[in-house]
Every structure is written in C-alpha cells, then in structure tokens.
PDB file of N, CA, C, O and CB in Angstrom:
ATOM      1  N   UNK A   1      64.548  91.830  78.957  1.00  0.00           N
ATOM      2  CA  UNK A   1      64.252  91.887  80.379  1.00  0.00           C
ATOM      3  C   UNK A   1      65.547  91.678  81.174  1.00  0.00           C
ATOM      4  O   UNK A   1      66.271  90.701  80.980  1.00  0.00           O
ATOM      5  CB  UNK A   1      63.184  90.823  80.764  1.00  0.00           C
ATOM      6  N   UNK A   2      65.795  92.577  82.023  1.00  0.00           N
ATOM      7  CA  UNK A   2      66.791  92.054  83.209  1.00  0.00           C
ATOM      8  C   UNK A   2      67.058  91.104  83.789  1.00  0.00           C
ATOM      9  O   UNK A   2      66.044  90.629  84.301  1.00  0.00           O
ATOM     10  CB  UNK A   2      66.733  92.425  84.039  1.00  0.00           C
ATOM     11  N   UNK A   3      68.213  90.369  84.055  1.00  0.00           N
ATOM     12  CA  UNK A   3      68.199  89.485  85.033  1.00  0.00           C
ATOM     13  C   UNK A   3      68.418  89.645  86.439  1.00  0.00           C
ATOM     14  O   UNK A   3      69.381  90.087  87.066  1.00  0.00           O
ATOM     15  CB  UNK A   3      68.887  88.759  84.718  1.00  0.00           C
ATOM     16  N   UNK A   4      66.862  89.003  86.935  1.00  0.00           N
ATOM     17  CA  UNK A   4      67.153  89.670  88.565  1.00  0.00           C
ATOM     18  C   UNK A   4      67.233  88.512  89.134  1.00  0.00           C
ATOM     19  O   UNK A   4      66.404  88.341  90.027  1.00  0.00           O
ATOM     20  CB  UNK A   4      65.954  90.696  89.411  1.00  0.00           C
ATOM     21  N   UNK A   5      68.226  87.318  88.846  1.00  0.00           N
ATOM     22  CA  UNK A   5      68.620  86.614  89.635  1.00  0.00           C
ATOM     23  C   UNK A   5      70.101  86.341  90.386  1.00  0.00           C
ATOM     24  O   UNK A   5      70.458  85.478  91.187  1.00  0.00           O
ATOM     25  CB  UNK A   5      68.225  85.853  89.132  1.00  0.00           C
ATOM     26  N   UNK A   6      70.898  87.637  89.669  1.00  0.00           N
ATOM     27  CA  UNK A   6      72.094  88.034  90.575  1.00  0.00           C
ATOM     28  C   UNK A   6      71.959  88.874  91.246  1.00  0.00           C
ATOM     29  O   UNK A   6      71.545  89.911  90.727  1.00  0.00           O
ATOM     30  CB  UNK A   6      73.136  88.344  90.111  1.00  0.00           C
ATOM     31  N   UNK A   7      72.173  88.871  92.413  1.00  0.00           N
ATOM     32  CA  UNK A   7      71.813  89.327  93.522  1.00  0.00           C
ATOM     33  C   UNK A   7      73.729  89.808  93.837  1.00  0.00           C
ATOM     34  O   UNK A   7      74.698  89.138  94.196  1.00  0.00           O
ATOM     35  CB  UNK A   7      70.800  88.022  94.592  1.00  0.00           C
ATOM     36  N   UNK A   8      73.634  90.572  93.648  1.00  0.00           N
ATOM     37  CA  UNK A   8      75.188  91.393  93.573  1.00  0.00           C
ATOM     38  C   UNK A   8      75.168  92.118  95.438  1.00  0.00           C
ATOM     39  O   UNK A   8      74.432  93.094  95.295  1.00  0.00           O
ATOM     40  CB  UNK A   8      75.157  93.156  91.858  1.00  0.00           C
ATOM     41  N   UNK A   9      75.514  92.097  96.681  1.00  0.00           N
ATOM     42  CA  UNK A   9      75.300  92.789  97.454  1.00  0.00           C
ATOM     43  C   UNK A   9      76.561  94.464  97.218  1.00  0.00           C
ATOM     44  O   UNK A   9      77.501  94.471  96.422  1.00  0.00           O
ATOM     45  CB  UNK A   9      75.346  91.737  98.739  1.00  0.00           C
ATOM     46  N   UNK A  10      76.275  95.362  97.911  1.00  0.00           N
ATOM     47  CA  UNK A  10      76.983  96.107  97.559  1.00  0.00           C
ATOM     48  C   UNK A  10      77.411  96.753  99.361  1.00  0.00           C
ATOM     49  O   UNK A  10      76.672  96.914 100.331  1.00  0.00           O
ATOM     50  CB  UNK A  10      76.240  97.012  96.303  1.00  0.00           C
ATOM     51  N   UNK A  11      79.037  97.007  99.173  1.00  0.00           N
ATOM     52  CA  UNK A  11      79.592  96.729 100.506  1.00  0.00           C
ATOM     53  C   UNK A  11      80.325  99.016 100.291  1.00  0.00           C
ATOM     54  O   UNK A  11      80.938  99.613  99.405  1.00  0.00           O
ATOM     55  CB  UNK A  11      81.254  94.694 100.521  1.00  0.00           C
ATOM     56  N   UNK A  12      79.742  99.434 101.661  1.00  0.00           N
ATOM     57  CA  UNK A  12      80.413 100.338 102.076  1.00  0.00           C
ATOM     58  C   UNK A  12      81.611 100.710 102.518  1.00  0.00           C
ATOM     59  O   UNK A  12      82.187  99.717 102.963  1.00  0.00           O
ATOM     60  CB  UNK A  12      80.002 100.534 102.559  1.00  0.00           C
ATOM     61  N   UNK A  13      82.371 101.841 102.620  1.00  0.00           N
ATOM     62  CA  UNK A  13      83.451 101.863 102.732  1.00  0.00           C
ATOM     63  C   UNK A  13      83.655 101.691 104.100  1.00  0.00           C
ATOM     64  O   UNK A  13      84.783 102.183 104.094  1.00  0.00           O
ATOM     65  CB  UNK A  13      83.926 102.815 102.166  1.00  0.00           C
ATOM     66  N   UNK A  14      83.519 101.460 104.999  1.00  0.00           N
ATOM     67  CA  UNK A  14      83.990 101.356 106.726  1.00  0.00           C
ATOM     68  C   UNK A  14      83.820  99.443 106.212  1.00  0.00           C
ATOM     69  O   UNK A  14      84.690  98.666 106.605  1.00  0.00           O
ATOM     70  CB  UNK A  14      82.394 102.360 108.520  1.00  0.00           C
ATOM     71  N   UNK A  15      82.939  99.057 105.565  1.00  0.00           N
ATOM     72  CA  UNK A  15      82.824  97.344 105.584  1.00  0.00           C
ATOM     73  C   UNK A  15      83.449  97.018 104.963  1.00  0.00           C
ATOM     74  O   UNK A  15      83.696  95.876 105.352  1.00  0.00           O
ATOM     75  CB  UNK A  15      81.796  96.582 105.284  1.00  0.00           C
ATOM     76  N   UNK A  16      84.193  97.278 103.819  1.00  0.00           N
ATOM     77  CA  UNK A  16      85.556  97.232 102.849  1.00  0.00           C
ATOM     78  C   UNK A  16      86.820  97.324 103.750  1.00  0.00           C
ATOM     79  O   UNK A  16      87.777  96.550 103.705  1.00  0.00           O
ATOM     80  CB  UNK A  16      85.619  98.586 101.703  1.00  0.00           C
ATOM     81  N   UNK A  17      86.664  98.451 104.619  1.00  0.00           N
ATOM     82  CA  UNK A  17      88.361  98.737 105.371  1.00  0.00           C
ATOM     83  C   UNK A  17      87.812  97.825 106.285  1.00  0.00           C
ATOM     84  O   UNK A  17      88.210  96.726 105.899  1.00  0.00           O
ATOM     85  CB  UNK A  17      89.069 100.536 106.113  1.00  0.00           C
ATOM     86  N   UNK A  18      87.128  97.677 107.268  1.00  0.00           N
ATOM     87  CA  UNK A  18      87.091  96.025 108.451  1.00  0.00           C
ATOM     88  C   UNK A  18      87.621  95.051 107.472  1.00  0.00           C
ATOM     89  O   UNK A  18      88.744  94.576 107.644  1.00  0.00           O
ATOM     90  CB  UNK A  18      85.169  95.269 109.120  1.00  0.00           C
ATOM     91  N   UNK A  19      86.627  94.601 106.087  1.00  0.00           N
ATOM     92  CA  UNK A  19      86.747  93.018 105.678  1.00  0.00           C
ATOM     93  C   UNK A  19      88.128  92.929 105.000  1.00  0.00           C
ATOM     94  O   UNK A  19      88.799  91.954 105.338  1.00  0.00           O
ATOM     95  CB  UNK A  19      85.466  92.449 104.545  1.00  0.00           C
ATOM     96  N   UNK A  20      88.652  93.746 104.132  1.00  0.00           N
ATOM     97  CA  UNK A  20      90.144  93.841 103.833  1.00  0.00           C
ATOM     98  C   UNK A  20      91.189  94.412 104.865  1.00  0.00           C
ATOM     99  O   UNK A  20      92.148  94.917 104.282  1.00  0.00           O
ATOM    100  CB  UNK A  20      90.271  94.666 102.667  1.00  0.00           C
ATOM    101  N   UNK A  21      91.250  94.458 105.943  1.00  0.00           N
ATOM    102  CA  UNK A  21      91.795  94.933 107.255  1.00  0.00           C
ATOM    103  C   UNK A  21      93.051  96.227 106.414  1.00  0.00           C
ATOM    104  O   UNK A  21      94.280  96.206 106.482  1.00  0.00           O
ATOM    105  CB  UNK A  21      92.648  93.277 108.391  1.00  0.00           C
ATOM    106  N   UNK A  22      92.326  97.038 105.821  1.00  0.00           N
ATOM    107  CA  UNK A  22      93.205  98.150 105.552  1.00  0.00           C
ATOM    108  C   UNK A  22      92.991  99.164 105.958  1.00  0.00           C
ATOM    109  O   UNK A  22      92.015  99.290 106.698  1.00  0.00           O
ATOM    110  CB  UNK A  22      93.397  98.409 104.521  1.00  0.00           C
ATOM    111  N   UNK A  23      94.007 100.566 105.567  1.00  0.00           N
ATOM    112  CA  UNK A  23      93.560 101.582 106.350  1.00  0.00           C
ATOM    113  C   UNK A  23      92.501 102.423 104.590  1.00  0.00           C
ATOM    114  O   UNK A  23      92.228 102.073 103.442  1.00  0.00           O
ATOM    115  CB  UNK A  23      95.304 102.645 107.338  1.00  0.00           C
ATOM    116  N   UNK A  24      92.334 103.374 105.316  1.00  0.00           N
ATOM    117  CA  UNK A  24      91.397 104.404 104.165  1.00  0.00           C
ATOM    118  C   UNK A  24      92.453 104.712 103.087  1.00  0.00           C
ATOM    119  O   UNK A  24      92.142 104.500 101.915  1.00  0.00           O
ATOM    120  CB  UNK A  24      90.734 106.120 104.896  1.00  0.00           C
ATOM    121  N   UNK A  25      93.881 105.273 103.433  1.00  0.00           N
ATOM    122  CA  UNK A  25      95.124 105.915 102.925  1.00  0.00           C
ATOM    123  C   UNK A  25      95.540 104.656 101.719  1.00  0.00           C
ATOM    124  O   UNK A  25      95.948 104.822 100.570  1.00  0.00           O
ATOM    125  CB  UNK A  25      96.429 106.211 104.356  1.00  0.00           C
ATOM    126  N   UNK A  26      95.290 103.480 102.399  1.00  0.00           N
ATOM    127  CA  UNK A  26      95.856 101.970 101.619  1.00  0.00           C
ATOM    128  C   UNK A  26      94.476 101.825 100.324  1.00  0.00           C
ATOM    129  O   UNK A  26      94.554 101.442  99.156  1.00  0.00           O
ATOM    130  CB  UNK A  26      95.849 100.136 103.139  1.00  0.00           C
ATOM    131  N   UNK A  27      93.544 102.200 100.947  1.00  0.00           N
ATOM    132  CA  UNK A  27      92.208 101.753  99.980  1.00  0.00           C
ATOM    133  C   UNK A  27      92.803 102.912  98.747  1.00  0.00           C
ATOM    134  O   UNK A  27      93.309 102.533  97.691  1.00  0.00           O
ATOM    135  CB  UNK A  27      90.153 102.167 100.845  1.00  0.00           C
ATOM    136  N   UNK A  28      92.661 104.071  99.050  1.00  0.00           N
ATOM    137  CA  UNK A  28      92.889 104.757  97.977  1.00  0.00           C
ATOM    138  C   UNK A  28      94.522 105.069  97.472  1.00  0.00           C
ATOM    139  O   UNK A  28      94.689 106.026  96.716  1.00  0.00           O
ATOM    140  CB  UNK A  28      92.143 105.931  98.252  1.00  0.00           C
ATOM    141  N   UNK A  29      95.231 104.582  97.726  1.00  0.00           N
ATOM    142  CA  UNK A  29      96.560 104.100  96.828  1.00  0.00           C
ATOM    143  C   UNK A  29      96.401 102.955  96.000  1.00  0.00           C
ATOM    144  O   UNK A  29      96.923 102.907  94.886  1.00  0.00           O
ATOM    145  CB  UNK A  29      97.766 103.721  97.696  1.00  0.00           C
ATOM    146  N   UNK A  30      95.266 101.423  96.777  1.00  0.00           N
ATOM    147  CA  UNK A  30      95.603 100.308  96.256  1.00  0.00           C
ATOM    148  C   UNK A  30      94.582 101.110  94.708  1.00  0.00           C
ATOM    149  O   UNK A  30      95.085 100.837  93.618  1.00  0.00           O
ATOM    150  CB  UNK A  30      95.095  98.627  97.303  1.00  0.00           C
ATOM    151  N   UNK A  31      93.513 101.847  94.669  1.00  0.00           N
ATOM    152  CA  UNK A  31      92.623 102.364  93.525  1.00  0.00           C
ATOM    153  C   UNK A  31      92.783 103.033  92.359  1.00  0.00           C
ATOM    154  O   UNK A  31      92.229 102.992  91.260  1.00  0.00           O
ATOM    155  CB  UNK A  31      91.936 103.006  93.901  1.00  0.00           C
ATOM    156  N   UNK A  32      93.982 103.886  93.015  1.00  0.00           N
ATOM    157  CA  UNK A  32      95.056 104.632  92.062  1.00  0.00           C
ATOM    158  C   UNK A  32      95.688 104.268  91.318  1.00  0.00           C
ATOM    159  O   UNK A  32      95.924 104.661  90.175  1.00  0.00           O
ATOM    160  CB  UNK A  32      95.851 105.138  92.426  1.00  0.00           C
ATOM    161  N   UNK A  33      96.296 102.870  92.313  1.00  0.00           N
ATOM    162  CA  UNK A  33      97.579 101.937  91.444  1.00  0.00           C
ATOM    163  C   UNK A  33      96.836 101.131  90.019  1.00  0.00           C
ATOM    164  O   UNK A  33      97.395 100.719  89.003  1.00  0.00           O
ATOM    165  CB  UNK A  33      98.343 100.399  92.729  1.00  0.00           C
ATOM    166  N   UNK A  34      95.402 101.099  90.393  1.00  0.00           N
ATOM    167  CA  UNK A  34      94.592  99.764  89.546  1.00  0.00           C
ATOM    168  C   UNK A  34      94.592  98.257  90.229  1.00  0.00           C
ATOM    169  O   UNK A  34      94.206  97.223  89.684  1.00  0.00           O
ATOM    170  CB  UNK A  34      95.409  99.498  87.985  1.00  0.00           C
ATOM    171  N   UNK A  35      95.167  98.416  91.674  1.00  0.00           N
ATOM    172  CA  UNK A  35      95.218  97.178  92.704  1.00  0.00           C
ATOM    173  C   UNK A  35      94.041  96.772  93.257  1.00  0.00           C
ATOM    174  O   UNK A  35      93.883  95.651  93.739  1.00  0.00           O
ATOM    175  CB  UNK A  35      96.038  97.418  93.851  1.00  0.00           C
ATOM    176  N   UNK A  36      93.298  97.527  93.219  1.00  0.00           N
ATOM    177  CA  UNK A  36      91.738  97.384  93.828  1.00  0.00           C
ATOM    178  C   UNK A  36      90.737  97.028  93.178  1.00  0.00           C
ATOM    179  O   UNK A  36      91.076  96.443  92.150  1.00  0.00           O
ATOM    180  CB  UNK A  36      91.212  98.442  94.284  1.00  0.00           C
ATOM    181  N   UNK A  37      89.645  97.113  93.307  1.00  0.00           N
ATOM    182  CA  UNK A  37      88.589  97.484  93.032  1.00  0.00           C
ATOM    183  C   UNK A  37      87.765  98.459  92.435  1.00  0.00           C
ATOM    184  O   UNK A  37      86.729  98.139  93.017  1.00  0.00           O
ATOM    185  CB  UNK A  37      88.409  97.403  93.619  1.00  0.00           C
ATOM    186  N   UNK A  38      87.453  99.346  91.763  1.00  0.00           N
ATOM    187  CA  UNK A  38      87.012 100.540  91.557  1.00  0.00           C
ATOM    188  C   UNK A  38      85.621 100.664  91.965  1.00  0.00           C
ATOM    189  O   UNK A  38      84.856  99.909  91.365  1.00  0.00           O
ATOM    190  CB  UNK A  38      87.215 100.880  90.286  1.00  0.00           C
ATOM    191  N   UNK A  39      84.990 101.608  93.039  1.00  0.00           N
ATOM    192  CA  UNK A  39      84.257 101.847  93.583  1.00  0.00           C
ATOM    193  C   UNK A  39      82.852 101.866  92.198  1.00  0.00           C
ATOM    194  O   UNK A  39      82.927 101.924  90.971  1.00  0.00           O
ATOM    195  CB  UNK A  39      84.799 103.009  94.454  1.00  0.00           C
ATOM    196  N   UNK A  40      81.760 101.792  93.089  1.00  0.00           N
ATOM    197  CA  UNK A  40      80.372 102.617  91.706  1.00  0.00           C
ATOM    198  C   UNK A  40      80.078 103.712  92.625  1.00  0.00           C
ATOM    199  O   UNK A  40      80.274 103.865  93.831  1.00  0.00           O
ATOM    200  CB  UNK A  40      78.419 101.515  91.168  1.00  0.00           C
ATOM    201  N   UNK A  41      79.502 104.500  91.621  1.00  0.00           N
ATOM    202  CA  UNK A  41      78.846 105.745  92.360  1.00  0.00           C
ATOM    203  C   UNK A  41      76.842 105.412  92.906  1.00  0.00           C
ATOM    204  O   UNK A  41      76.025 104.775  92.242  1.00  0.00           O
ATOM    205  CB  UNK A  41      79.017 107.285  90.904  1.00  0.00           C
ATOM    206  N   UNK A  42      76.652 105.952  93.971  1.00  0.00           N
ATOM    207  CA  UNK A  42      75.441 105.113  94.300  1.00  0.00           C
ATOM    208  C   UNK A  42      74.367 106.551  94.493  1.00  0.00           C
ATOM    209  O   UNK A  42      73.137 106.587  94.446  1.00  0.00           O
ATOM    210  CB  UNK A  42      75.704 103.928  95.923  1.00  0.00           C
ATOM    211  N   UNK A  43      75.698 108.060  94.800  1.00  0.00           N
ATOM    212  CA  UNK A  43      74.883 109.063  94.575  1.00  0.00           C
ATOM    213  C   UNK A  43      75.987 110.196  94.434  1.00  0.00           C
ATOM    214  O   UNK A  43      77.182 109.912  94.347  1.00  0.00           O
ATOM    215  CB  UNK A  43      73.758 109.232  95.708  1.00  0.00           C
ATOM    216  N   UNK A  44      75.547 111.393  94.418  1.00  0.00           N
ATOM    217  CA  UNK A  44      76.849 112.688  94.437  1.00  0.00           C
ATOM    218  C   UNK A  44      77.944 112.141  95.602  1.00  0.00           C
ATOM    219  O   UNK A  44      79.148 112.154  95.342  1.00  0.00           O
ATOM    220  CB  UNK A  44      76.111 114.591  95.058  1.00  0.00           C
ATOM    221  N   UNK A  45      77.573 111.785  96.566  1.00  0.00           N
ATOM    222  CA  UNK A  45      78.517 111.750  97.672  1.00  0.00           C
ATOM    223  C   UNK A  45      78.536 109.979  98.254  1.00  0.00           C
ATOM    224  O   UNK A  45      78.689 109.746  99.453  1.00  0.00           O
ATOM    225  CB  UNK A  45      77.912 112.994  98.958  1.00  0.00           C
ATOM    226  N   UNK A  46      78.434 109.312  97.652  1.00  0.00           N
ATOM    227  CA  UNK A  46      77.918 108.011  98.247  1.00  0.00           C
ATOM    228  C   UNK A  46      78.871 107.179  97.317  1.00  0.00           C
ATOM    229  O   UNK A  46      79.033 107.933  96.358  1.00  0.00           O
ATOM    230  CB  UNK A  46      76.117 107.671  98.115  1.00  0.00           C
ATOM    231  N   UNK A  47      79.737 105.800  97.030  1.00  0.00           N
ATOM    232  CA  UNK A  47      80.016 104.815  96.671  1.00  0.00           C
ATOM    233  C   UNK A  47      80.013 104.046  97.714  1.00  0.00           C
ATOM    234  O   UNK A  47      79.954 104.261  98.925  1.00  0.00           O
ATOM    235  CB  UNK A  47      80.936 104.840  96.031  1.00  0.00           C
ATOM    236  N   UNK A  48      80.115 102.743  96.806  1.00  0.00           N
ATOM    237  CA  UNK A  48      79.987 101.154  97.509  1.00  0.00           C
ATOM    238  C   UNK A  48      80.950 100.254  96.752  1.00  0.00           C
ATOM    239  O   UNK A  48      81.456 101.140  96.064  1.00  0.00           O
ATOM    240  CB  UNK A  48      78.323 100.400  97.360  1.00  0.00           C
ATOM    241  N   UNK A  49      81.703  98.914  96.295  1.00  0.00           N
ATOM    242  CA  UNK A  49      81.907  98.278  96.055  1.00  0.00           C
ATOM    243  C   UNK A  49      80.887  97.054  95.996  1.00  0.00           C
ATOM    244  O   UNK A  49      79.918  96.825  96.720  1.00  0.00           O
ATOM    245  CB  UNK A  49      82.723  98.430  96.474  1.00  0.00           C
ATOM    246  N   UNK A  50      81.406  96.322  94.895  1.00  0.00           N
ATOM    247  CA  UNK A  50      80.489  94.690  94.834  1.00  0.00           C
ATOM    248  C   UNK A  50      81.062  93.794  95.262  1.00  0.00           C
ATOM    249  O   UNK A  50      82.147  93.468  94.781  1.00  0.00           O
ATOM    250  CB  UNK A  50      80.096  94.039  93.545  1.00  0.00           C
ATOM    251  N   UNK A  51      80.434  93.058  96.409  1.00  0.00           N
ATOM    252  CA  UNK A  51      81.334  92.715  97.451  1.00  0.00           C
ATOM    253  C   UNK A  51      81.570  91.210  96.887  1.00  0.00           C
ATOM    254  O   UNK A  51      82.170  90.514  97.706  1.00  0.00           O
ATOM    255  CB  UNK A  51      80.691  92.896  99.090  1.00  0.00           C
ATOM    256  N   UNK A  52      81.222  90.522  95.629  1.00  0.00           N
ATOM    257  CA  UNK A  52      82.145  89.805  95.100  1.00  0.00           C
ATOM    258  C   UNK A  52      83.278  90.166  94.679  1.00  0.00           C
ATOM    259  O   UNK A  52      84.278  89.542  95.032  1.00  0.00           O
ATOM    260  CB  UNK A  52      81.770  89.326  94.359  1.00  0.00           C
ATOM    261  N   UNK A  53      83.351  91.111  93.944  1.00  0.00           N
ATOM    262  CA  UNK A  53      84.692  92.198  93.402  1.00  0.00           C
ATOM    263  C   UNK A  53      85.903  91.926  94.678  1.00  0.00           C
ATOM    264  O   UNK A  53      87.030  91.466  94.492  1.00  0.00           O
ATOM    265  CB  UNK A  53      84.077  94.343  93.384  1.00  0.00           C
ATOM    266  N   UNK A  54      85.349  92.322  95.903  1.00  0.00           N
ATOM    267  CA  UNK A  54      85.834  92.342  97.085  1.00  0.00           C
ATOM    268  C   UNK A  54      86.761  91.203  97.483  1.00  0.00           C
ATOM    269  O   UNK A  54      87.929  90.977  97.799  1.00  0.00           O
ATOM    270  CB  UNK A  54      84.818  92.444  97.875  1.00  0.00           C
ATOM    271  N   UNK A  55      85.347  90.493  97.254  1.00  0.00           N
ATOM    272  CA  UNK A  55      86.084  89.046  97.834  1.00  0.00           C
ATOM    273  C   UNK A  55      87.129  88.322  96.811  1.00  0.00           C
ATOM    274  O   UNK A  55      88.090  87.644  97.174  1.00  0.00           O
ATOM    275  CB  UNK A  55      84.831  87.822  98.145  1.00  0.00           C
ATOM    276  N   UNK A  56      86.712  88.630  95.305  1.00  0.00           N
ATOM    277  CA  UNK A  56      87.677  87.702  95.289  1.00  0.00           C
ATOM    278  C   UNK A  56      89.158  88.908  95.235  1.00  0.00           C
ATOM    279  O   UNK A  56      90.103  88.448  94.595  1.00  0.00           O
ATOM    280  CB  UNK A  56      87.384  86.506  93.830  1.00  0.00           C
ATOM    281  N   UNK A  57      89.328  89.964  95.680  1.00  0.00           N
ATOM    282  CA  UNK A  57      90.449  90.420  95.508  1.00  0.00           C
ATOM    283  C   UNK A  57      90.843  89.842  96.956  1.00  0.00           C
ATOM    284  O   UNK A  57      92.060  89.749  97.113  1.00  0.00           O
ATOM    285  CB  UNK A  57      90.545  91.977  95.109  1.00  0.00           C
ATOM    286  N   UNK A  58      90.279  89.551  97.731  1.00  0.00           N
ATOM    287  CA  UNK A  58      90.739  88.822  99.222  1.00  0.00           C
ATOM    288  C   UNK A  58      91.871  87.839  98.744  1.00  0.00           C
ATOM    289  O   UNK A  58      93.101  87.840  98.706  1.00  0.00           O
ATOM    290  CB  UNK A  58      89.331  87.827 100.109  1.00  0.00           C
ATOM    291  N   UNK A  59      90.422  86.662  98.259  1.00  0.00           N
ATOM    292  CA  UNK A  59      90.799  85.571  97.684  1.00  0.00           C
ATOM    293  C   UNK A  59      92.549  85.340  96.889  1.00  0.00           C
ATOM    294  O   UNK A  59      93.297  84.363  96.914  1.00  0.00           O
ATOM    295  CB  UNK A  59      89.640  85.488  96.725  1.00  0.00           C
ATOM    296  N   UNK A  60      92.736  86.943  96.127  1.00  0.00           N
ATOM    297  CA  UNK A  60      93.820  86.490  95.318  1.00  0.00           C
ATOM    298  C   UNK A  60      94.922  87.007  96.444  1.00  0.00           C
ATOM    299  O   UNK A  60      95.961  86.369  96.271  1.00  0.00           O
ATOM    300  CB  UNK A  60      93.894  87.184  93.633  1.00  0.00           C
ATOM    301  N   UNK A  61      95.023  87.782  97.345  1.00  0.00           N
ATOM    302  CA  UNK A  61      95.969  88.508  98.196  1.00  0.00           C
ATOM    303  C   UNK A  61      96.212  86.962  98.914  1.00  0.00           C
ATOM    304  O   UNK A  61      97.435  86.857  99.010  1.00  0.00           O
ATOM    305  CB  UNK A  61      95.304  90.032  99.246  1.00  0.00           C
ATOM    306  N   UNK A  62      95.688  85.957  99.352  1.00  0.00           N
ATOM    307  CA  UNK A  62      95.622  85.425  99.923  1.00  0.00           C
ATOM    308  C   UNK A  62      96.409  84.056  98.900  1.00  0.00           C
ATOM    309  O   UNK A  62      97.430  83.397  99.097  1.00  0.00           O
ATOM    310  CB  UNK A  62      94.387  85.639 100.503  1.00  0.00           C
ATOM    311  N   UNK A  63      95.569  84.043  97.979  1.00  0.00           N
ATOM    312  CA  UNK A  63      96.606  82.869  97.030  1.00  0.00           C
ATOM    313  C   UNK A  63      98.255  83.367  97.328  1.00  0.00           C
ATOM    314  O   UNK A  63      99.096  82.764  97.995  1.00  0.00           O
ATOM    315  CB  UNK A  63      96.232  83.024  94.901  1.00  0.00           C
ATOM    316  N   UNK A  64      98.450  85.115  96.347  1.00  0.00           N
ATOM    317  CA  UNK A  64     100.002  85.578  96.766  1.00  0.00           C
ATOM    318  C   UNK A  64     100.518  85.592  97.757  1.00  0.00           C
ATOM    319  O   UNK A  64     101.681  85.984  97.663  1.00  0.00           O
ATOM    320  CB  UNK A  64     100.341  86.605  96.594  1.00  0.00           C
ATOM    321  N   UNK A  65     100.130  85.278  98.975  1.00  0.00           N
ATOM    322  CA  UNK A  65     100.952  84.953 100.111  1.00  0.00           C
ATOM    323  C   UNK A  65     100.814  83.835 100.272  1.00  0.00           C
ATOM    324  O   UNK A  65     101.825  83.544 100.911  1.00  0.00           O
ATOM    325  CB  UNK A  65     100.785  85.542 101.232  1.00  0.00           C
ATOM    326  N   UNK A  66     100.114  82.723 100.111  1.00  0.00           N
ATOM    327  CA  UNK A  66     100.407  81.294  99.880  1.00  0.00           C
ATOM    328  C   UNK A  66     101.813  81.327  99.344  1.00  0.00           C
ATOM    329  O   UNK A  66     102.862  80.957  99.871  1.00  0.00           O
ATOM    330  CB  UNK A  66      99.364  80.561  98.863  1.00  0.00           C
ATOM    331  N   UNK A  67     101.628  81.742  98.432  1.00  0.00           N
ATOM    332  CA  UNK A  67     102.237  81.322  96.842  1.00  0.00           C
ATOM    333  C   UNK A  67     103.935  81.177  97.331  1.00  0.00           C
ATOM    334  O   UNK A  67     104.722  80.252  97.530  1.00  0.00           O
ATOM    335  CB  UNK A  67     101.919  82.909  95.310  1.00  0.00           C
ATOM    336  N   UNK A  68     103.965  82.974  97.398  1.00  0.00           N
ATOM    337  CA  UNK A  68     105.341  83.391  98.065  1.00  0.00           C
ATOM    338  C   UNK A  68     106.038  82.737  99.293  1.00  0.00           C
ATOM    339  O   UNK A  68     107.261  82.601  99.288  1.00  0.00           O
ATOM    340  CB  UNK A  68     105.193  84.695  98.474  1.00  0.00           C
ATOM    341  N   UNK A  69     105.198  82.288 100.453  1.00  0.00           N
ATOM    342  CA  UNK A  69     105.249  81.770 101.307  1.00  0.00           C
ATOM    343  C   UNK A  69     106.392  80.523 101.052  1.00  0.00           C
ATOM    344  O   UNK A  69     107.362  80.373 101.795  1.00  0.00           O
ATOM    345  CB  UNK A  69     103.962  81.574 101.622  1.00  0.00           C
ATOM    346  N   UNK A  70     106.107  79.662  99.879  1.00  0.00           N
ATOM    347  CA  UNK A  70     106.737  78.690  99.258  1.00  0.00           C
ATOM    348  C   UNK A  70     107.859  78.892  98.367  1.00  0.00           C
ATOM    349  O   UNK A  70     108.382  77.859  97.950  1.00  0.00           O
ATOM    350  CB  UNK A  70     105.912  78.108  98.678  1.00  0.00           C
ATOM    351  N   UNK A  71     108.367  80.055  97.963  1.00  0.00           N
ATOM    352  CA  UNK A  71     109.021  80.259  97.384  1.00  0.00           C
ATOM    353  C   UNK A  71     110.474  81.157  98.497  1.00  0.00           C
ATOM    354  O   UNK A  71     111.590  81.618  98.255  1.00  0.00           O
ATOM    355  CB  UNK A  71     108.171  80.804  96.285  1.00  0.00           C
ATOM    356  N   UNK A  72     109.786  81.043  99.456  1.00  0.00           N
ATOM    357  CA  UNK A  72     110.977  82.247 100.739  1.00  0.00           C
ATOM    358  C   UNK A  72     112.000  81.270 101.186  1.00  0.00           C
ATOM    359  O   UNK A  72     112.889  81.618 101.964  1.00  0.00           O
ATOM    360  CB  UNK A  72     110.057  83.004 102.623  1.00  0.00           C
TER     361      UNK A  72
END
C-alpha cells in the first residue's frame, strides 16, 4: 500500500521563478548545469517541481552565501 502521509506539494513554474527570485533563462541554465532541481512531468506540456526539492535548494544558496560571506 502507498504511503499517503507525505504530502509532497508541487510548485509551478511562475511560483519557482517568484520563490527563487530568478529569471526563466537562470532556471533553465541552473537545470542544464545539474544546479537545480529537475522538473516532473505532470502532462505533455505541463511540469512542476517538489517544492521541498525547492526549498531546500533555497536553503543551501543561502548557507553558500553565509558561508562565503565569512571567508571575504
């Protein structure tokens, strides 16, 4: 049986470029590089991201400028 107690939300691309304040051009370089996230497919023309995926790539952009911050 499945577990349906993760509740995974799944985040669109206009709510990805607001919550990571990037442009569209940056989303798909950071995807290319392997810097991102890799989208799921939700239909022929449709992806989303898992907006934990999301967050914690926030999370780590945010440690590396801590980080560096201390090291300048």
């Amino acid at each position: 049986m499945p577990d349906t107690t993760s509740k995974s939300a799944l985040l669109r691309r206009p709510e990805v470029l607001q919550r990571c304040g990037i442009s569209n051009s940056t989303l798909h370089r950071l995807i290319t590089a392997g810097d991102f996230p890799h989208p799921i497919q939700l239909s022929p023309r449709a992806v989303a991201w898992i907006e934990e995926e999301v967050s914690i790539w926030i999370d780590q952009r945010i440690k590396a400028s801590r980080s560096q911050r201390g090291t300048a």
